[in-house]
N, C-alpha and C positions, 0 to 999 in steps of 0.2 A: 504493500500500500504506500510505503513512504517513498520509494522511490518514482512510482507512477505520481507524483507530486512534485518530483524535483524541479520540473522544467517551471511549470506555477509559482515553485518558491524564489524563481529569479525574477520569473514576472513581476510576482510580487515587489522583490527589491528594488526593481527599476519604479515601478509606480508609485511607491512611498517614499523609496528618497529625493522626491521632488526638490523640499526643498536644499539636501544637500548639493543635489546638480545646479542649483541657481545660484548658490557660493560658488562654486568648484568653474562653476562652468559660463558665470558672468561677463569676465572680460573676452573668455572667444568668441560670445557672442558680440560683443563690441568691435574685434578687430574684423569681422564674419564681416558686420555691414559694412565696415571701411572697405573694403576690398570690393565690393560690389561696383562694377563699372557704371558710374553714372547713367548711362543712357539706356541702360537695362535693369535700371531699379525697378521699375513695373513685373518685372521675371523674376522677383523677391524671392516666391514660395520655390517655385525650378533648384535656384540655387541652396534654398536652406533642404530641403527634400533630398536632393545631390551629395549635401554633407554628411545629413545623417543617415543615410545609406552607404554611405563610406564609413563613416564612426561604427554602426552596426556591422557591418564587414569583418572591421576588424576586432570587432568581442566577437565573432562566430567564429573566428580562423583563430585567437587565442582559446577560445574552449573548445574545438577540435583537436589543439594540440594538447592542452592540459587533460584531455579525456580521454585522449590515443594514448599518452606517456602511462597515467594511471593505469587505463585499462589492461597494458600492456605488461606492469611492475604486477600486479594482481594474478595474471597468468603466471608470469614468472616464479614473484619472490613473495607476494602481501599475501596472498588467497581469502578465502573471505572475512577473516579475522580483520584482515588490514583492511580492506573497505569498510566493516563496520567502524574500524576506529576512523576514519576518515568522514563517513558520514554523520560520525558525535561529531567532530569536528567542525563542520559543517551548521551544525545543529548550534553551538558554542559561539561560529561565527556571526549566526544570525543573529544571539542575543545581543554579543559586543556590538551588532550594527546596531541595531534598538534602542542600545544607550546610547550610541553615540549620534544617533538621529534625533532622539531627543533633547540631547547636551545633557543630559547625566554623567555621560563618562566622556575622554576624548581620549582614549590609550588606542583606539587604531590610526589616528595621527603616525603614529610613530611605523603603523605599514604601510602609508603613504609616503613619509618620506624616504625610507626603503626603496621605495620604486622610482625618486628624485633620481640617482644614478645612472640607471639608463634613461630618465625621461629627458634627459640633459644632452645624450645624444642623439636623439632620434627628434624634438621638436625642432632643431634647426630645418630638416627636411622640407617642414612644412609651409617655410617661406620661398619656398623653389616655386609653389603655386599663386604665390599671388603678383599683382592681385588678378584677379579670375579674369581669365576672354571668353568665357562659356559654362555656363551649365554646371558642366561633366569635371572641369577645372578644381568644381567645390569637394567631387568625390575622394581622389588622393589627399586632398587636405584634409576630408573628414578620416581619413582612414590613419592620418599622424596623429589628429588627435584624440585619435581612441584607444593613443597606447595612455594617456594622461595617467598619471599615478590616482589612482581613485578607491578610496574602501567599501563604495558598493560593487563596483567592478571584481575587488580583489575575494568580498564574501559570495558574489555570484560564482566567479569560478571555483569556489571549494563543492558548490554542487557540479564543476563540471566533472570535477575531480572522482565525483563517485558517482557520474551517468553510467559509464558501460562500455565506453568507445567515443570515437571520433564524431561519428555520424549525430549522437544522444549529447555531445559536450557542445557541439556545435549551435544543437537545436535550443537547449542550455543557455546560452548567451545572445541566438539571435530573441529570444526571449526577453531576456533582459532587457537589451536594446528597444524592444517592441515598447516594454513598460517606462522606458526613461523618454521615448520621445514624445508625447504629449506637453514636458515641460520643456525638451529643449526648443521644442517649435513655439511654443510661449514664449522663450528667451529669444526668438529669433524675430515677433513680432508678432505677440497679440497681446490684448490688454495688459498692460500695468495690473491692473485689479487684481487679476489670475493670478500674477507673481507674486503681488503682495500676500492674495491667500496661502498658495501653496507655500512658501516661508514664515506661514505664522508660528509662532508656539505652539498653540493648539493643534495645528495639525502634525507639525515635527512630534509633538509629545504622541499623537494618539496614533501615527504611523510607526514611532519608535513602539508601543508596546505591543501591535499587532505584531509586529516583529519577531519581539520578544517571545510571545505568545508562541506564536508555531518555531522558535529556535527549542523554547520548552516541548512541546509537541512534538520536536523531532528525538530529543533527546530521552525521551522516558519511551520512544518506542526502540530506540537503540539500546539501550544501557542493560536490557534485561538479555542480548544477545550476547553480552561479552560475558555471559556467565555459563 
């Protein structure tokens, strides 16, 4: 049952960390519009669409890999032990997102900036595209920045980790993606209003404890297997 849920519990993450993508993900929105060639500002939605199907691109082709790698250690060396403990894992990770969606805790700071090291070489890339002559222009830029060091991203692939394969890690994070772009197309131009909701307290607080909720729900149906 819990893992016919996985693919949901990223959805999930991408749709409640709203307003963590409006911090995290603010100023690309701002450089996004600069780059927009003036006389094809009217083609607004073309290019924001273009990016985040590149940004989703590449959470699919990173939980492809994280699902191949795992699935593959599982055959080899984990067997089902070691995916159960990876799917408490998992379970663990969701809480830590939950607090830190709601600002109770901010200890997965510290796996974002983990991921600073190589984000440091790979964002340069993504000035090779601008600014945009086309459309299609905005898709490799959306695909640099979806290597972004981000802690919903880094708790979605720990389900990619315990899908099954390549094909299940993949589906995993375009998942994810599905559920984050409601607010990045907010951030890219619709109401003010929107944004201010999706950042309020209240809703940070009451997406961090859904969170929570099924990270707890994952882990009490796990825990009884390790015994």
């Amino acid at each position: 049952m819990t893992s016919q849920l996985d693919p949901w519990a990223a959805l999930l993450i991408g749709l409640l960390g709203a307003g963590h993508c409006i911090a995290m993900c603010g100023g690309v929105a701002a450089a996004f519009s600069m780059a927009l060639p003036r006389e094809q500002r009217g083609w607004h939605w073309l290019y924001l669409l273009s990016y985040n199907a590149g940004r989703i691109l590449s959470y699919a082709l990173a939980g492809a890999l994280v699902g191949g790698v795992f699935a593959s250690l599982a055959d080899v060396s984990l067997g089902r032990q070691g995916l159960t403990l990876l799917r408490l894992l998992a379970g663990v990770m969701m809480i830590l997102l939950g607090l830190y969606l709601a600002r109770w805790w901010f200890g997965l700071l510290r796996l974002e900036r983990l991921g600073n090291h190589l984000w440091r070489h790979i964002k340069p890339l993504a000035g090779r595209f601008l600014p945009f002559r086309h459309p299609l222009a905005a898709l490799p830029f959306g695909m640099v920045w979806g290597w972004l060091p981000c802690g919903l991203v880094y708790s979605a692939l720990t389900w990619s980790a315990v899908s099954g394969g390549m094909t299940q890690g993949a589906l995993v994070m375009a998942l994810f993606g599905l559920g984050t772009l409601p607010t990045l197309l907010a951030l890219g131009g619709l109401a003010g209003q929107l944004r201010h909701w999706l950042n309020h307290p209240r809703f940070r607080q009451a997406s961090g404890i859904l969170l929570i909720l099924y990270g707890l729900f994952t882990v009490t149906q796990v825990l009884p297997l390790l015994y």
